[in-house]
N, C-alpha and C positions, 0 to 999 in steps of 0.2 A: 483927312488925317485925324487919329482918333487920336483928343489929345488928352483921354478919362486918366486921372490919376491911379499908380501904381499899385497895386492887391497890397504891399507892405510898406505906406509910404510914411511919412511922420506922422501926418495928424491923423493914421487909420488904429495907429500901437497907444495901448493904454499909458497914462503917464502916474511913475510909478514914483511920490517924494518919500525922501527921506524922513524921520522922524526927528527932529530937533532935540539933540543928547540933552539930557538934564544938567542940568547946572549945579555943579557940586556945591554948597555954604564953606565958604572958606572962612578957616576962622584962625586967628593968631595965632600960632603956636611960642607958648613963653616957655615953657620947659627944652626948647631950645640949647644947648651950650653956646657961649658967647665963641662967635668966628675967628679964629684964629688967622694969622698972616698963612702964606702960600710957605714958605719958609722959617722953617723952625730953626733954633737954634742950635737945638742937640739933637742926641737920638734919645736922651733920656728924659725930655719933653712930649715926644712923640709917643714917645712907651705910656707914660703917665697918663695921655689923653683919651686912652682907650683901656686906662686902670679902671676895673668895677669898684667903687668905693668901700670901705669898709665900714659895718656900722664902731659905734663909738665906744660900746662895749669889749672889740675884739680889741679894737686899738689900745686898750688901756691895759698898761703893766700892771699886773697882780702883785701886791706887798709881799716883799720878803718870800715870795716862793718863788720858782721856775718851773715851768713845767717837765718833766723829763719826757727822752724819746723814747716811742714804740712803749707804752703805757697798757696792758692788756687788760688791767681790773679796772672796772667800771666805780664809778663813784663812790657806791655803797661800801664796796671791799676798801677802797682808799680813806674810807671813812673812817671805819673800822680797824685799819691799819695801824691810823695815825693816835688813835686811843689804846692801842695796843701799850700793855707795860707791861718789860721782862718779867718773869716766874724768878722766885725767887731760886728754885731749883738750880737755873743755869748759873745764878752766881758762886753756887755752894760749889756746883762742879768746877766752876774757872778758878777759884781759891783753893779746891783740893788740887787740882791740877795745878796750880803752880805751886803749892806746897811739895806737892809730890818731887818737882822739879828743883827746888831747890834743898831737899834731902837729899835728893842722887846726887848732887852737882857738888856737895858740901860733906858730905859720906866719905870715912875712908875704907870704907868696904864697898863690891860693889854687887849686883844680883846674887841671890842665893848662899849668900851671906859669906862670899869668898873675898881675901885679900886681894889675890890676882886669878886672872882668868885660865892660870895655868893649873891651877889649884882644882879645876873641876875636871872630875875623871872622866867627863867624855871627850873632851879635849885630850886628856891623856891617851886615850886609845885611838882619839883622831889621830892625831902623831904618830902611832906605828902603823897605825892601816894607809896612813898616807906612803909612807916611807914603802912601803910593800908592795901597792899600788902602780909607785913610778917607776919601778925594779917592771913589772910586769907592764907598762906602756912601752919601756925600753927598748924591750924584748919582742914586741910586735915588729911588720916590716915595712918600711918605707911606705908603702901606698896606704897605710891607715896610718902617717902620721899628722896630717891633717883632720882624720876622721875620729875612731875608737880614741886613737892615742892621745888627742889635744881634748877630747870630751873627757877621758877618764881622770887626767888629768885637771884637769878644772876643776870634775865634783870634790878631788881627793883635795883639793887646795880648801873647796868652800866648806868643808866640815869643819875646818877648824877655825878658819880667816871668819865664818858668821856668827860661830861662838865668840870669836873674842872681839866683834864687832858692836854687840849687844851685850857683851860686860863693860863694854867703856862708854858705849853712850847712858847707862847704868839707870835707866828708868823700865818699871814693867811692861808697857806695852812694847819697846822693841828689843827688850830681851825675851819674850815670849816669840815677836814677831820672827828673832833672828835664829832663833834656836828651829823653831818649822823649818828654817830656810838650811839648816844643816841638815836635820832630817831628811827635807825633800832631795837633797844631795846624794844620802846614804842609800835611798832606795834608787835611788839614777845610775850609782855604781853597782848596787844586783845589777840593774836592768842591762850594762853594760857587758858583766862581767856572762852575765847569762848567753848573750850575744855572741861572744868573744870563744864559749864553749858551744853553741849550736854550729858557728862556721867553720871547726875545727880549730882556732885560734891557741885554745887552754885546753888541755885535757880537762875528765870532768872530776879528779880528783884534787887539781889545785883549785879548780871553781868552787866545789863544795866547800873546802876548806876557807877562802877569801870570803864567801858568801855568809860562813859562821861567823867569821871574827865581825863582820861587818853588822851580821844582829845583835853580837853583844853591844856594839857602840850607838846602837841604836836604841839598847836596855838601858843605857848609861843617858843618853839623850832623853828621854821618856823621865828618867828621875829626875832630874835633873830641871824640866818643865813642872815636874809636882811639887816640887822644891820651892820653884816660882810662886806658880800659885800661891803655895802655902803660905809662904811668908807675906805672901801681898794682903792677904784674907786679915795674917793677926795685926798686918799696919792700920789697914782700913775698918775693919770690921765688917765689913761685903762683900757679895757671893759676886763672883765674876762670870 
């Protein structure tokens, strides 16, 4: 019986060790955080523990300023800012402008040198072109009384209702303001009235004619802004 040991038996296979891991230097760690218990108190312990600190600088309130939100200028322009000191300019204008205002307010006349605001003829002609006006909304039918009829009616109110709106707040800028604003009225009832004659509405003989009286109050409104001007020019002695 052959009893030769086997072609792959133990002591025939190479013996293959391991390399012995290096051994890391362990060394203290003190920058450690001191261990807390398993159980915190709050949840606003637990938050805190994992707060990245702030240096000392951030923490520390700035004297007498706060900072405002969403800040878009950088330093330099804040710098700049804050050495900034009004023009003498803007004071002259706040003092003429309230002078301005307390002339009008203490005035017993008011724009353009009228007692009342009935007193200025484009008003006066606003008056019958209105009157004449709602005689022909009247006169339209049903289905444009919502439409023509309450539009033409409006402009013919505002020719007069913006004149005497801007005599009694009695200051130049919105009696210039309010006088455009009857203007822009006047030509809104052409446009109207032109309208009203392209759809067969008005023949074009009463158009024409509503159309003239309507330039004149529009010649009357025109003077009536130069009137403005002018007197503002000899208060002030400036081109506006």
């Amino acid at each position: 019986m052959n009893r030769s040991k086997p072609p792959h038996s133990g002591e025939d296979k190479p013996v293959y060790r391991r390399r012995p891991k290096a051994v890391a230097e362990t060394k203290p760690r003190d920058d450690r955080p001191p261990r807390r218990d398993a159980k915190r108190s709050s949840a606003s312990e637990s938050s805190s523990y994992h707060r990245r600190p702030q240096s000392p600088s951030a923490r520390k309130p700035k004297d007498g300023w706060i900072k405002p939100k969403n800040v878009w200028r950088n330093s330099t322009n804040k710098d700049r800012s804050e050495k900034r000191v009004p023009s003498s300019r803007a004071k002259v204008q706040t003092n003429s402008e309230h002078e301005q205002l307390v002339a009008s307010a203490t005035s017993k006349r008011g724009p353009g040198d009228y007692e009342k605001f009935g007193d200025i003829p484009a008003h006066k002609l606003g008056r019958a072109l209105r009157s004449r006006l709602y005689k022909v909304a009247g006169s339209l039918s049903a289905e444009e009384s919502n439409n023509l009829a309450s539009r033409l009616k409006y402009a013919a109110t505002t020719v007069t209702a913006a004149l005497a709106t801007g005599f009694g707040e009695g200051s130049f800028r919105t009696g210039v303001s309010r006088t455009l604003e009857s203007r822009g009225a006047l030509l809104a009832i052409q446009d109207h009235l032109q309208q009203m004659a392209d759809t067969e509405m008005l023949d074009q003989e009463k158009t024409a004619e509503l159309v003239s009286e309507v330039d004149k109050v529009i010649a009357a409104v025109n003077d009536y802004l130069g009137r403005l001007v002018k007197k503002s020019k000899a208060e002030t002695g400036t081109k506006h």
